[in-house]
C-alpha positions in Angstrom: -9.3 -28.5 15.5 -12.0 -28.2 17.9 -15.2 -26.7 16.8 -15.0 -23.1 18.5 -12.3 -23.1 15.7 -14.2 -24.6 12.8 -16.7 -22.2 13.9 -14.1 -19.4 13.9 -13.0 -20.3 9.9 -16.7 -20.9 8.9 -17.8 -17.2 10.3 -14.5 -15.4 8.4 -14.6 -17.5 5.4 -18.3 -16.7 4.4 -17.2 -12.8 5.0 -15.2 -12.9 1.9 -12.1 -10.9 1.1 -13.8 -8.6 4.1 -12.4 -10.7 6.2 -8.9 -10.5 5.6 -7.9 -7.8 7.5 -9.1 -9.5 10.2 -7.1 -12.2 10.1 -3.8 -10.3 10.0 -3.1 -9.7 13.7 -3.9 -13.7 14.1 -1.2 -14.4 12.3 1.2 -13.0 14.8 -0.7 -15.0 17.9 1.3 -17.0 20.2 -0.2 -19.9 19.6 0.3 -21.7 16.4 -2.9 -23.3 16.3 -3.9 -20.0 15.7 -1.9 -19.0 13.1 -2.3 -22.2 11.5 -6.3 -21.3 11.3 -5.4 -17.7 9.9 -3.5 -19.3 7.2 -6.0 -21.7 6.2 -8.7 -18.8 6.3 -6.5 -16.6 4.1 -6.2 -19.5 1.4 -9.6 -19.1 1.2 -10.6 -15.9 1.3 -7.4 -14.1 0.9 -5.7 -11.7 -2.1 -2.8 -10.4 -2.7 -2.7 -8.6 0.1 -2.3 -11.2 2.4 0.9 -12.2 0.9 3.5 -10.1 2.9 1.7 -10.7 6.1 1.8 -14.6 5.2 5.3 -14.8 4.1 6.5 -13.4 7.3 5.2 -16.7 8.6 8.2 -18.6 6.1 10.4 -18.5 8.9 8.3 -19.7 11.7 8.9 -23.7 12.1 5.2 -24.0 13.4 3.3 -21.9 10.9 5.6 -22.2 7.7 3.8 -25.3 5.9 0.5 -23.6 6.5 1.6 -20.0 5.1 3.3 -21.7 2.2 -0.1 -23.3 1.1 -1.9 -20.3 1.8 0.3 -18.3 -0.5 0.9 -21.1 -3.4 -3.6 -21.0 -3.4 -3.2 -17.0 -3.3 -0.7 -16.8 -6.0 -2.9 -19.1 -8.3 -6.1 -17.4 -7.5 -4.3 -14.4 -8.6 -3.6 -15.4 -11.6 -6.4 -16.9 -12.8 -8.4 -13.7 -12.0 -6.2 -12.2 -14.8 
């Protein structure tokens, strides 16, 4: 990942669950670098709100392992909130 990315995760990762809304469309980008860094966002800032957009990702050979752990982190966080 080359920094304009790092740079990218930092800025929507310290904008909290504000953020995830933004990283919706990304997930749907072309390129799966992309996605990949949308993923990885999400299972940081990301509820459960983010799961149907991230599970539509479960099919895509590119983007799957990266949605998987981005929902598994989701699901826990979840839970341990209640």
């Amino acid at each position: 990942m080359g920094p304009a990315n790092s740079d990218i995760e930092r800025l929507f990762t310290e904008l909290g669950p504000d953020g995830e809304p933004y990283m919706w469309p990304l997930l749907q980008n072309s390129s799966h670098i992309v996605r990949g860094m949308a993923c990885r966002v999400l299972a940081k800032i990301g509820t459960e709100k983010s799961l149907a957009e991230l599970t539509r990702l479960l099919g895509d050979t590119l983007s799957n392992r990266d949605a998987k752990v981005a929902i598994d982190i989701i699901q826990r966080r979840e839970v341990d909130r209640s």
